[in-house]
TIFI-55399 format. One line per field, with one value per residue (C-alpha): chain; residue number from 1; x, y, z. Coordinates in Angstrom, 1 decimal, always signed. Layout:
residues N
c: [A ...]
k: [NUM ...]
X: [X ...]
Y: [Y ...]
Z: [Z ...]
end
This chain:
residues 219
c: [A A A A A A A A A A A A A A A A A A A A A A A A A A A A A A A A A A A A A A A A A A A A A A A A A A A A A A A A A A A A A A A A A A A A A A A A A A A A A A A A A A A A A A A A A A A A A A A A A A A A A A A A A A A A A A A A A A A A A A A A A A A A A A A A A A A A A A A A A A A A A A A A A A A A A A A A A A A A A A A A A A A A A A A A A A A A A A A A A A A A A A A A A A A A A A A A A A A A A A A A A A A A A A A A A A A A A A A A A A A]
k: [1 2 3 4 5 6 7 8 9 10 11 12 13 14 15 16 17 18 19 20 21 22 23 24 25 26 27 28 29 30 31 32 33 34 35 36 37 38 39 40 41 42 43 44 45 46 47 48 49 50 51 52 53 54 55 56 57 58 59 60 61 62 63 64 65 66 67 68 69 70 71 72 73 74 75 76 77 78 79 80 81 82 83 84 85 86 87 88 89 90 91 92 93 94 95 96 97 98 99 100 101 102 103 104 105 106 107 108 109 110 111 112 113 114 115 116 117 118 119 120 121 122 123 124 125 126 127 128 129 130 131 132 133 134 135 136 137 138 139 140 141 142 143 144 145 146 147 148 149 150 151 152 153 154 155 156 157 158 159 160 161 162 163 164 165 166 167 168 169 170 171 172 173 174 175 176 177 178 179 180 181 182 183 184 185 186 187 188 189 190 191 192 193 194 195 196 197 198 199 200 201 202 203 204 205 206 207 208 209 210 211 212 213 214 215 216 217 218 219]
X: [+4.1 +6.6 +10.4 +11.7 +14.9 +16.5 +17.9 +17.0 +13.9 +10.4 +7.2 +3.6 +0.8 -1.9 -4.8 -4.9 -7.6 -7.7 -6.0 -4.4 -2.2 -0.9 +2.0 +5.1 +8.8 +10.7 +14.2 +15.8 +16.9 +14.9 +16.7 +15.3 +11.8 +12.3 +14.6 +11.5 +9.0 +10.7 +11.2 +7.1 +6.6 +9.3 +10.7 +7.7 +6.8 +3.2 +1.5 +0.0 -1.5 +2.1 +0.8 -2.6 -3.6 -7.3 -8.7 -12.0 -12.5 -15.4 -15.4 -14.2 -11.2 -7.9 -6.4 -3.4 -5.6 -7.5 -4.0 -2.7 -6.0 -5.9 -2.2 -2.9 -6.0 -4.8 -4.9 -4.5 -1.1 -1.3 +0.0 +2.7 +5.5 +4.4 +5.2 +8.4 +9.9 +10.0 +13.5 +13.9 +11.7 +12.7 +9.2 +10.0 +7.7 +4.7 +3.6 +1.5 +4.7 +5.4 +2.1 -1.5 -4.3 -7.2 -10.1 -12.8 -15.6 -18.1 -21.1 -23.4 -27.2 -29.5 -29.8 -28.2 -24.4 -23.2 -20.0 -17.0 -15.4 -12.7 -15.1 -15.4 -12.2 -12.0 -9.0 -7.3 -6.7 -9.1 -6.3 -5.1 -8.1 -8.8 -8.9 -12.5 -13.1 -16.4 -19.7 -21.1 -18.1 -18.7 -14.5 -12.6 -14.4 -12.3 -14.8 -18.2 -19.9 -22.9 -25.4 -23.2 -20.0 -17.8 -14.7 -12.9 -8.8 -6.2 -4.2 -1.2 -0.1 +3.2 +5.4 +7.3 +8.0 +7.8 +11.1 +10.5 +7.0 +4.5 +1.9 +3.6 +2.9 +1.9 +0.4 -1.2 +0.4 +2.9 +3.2 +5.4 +6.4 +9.3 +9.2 +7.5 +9.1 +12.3 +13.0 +15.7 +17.7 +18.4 +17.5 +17.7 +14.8 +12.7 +9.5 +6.8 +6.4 +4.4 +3.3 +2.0 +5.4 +7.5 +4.5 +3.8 +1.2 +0.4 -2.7 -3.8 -3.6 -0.4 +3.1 +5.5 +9.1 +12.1 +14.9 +17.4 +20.8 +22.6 +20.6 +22.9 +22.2 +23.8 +24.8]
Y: [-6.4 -4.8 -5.5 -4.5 -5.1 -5.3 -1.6 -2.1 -0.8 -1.1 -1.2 -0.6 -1.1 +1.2 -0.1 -2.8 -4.1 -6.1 -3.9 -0.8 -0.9 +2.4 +1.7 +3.8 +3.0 +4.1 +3.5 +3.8 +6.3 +8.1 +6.3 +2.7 +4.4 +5.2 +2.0 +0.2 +2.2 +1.1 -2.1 -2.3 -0.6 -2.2 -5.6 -7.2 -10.1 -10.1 -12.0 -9.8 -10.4 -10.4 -11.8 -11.3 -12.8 -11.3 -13.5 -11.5 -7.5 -5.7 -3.1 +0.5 +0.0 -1.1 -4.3 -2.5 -0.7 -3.4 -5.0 -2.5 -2.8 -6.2 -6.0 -3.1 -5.6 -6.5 -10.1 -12.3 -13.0 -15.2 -18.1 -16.5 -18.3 -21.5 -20.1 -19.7 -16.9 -17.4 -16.8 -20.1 -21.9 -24.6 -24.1 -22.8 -19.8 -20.6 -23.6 -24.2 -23.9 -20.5 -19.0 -19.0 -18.6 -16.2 -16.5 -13.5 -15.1 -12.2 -10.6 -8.4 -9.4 -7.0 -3.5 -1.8 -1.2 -4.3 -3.3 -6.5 -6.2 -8.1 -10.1 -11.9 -12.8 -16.8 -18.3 -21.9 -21.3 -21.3 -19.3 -17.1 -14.6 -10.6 -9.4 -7.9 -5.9 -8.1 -9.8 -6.1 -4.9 -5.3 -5.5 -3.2 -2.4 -3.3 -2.3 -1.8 -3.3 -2.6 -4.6 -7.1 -6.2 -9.2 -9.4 -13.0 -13.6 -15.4 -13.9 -15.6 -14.1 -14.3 -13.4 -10.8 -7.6 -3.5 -2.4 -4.3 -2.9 -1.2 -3.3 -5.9 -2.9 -4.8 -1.5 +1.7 +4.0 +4.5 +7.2 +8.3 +11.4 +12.2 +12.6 +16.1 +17.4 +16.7 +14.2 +12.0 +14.7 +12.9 +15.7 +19.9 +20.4 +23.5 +23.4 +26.3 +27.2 +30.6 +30.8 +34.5 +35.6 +33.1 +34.3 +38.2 +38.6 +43.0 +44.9 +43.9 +40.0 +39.5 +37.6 +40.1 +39.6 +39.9 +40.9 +38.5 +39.0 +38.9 +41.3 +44.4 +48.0 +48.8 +52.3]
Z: [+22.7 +25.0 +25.1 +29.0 +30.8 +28.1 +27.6 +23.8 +21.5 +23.1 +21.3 +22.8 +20.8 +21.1 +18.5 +16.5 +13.6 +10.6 +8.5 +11.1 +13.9 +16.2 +17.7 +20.1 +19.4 +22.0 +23.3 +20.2 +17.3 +14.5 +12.1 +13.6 +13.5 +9.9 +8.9 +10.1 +8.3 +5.3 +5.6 +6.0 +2.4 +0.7 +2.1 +3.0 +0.6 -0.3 -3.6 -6.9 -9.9 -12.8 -15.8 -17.6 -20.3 -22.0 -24.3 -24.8 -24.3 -25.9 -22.3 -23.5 -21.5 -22.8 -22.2 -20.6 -18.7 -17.0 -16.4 -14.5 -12.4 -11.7 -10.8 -8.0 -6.6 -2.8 -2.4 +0.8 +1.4 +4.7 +3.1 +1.4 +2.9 +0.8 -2.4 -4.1 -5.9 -10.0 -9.5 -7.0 -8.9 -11.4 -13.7 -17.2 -16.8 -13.8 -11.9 -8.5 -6.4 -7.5 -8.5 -8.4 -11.0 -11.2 -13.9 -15.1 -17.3 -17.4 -19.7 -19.3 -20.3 -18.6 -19.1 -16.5 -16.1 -14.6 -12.7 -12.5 -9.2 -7.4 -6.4 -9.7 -10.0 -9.5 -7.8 -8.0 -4.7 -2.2 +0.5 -1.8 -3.0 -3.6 +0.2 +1.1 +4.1 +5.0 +3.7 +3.0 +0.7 -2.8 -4.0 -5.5 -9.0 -12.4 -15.3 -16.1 -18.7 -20.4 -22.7 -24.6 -23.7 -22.3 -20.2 -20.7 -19.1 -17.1 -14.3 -13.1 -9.2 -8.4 -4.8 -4.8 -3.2 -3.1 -4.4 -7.6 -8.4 -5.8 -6.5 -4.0 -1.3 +2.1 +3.1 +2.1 +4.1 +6.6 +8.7 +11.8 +14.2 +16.4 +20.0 +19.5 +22.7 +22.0 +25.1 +24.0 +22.7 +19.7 +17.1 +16.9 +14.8 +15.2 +17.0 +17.1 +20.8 +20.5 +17.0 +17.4 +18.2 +15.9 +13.0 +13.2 +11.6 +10.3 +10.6 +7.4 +8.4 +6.4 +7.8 +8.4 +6.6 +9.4 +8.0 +7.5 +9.4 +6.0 +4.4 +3.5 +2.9 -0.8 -1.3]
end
């Protein structure tokens, strides 16, 4: 997409996947670029597991352990515009307007390590479910359970965003550089143009100290 004529911010993108996109802002301020960076991290509403409930846990993690694991578990958010806030919704605590449910009935019978992944996590939801990269990725791995152990709960995901916990995060990262060159003039920030003469380095491979102009010589 590319905004022209219009004397305001222009955006080319460069690459885009399922889950990456490299893109040039131009036109505009550093302040846009970095406004925008944060609006990605912390303003986009995505959907998270909120409440768990563990009715059975013989794993040698702790229940709040595998809490916070299930609540950092990306799940797809397309349809996120459908549900309500709790806040906006009239429900006493959770309903199918505001949230969705996810179910984990597993045991381990064999006698190898049997590792519980995202994957096992069963939605009421058909739309709304742990995000996998494709058919060959396993999910992201909860706990593993060996012979006899048993992991039996309730998860309750609810809309939210960023700034009120990070596990509403639309993104992993987000990353951005000025105009390294320094052609909109819109910064004075010190780049390295020679770095053998802004870096002296001594005979013995060591940086060299210049003195500082407000170094003094005390009597």
């Amino acid at each position: 997409m590319e905004r022209t004529g219009s004397g305001g911010p222009e955006v080319y993108i460069r690459e885009i996947t399922e889950d990456r996109i490299d893109f040039i802002l131009s036109h505009t301020d550093l302040s846009v670029a970095n406004a925008l960076r944060r609006v990605m991290i912390a303003e986009v509403p995505t959907i998270a597991i909120d409440m768990v409930e563990i009715e059975l846990n013989t794993s040698v993690l702790a229940d709040e352990f595998i809490a916070h694991r299930l609540g950092m578990i990306p799940l797809d958010s397309n349809e996120v515009d459908r549900i309500k806030y709790t806040r906006d919704c009239n429900c006493s605590q959770y309903c199918s307007n505001c949230s969705v449910e996810l179910t984990l009935d597993v045991k381990c019978t064999g006698n190898n390590t049997l590792d519980i992944t995202s994957k096992d996590l069963v939605s009421n939801d058909p739309r709304i479910i742990p995000v996998v990269s494709g058919p060959e990725d396993n999910g992201i791995l909860i706990v593993k359970l060996r012979k006899g152990q048993e992991l039996k709960l309730n998860c309750v995901a609810k809309k939210g965003v960023s700034k009120e916990h990070a596990k509403w995060s639309p993104i992993s990262g987000v990353g951005f550089e000025y105009d390294p060159w320094n052609k909109l003039r819109h910064s004075r920030w010190w780049i390295e143009e020679d770095a053998e003469k802004e870096w002296p380095v001594s005979k013995n491979g060591e940086f060299e100290e210049k003195p500082s102009p407000n170094d003094r010589n005390v009597s």
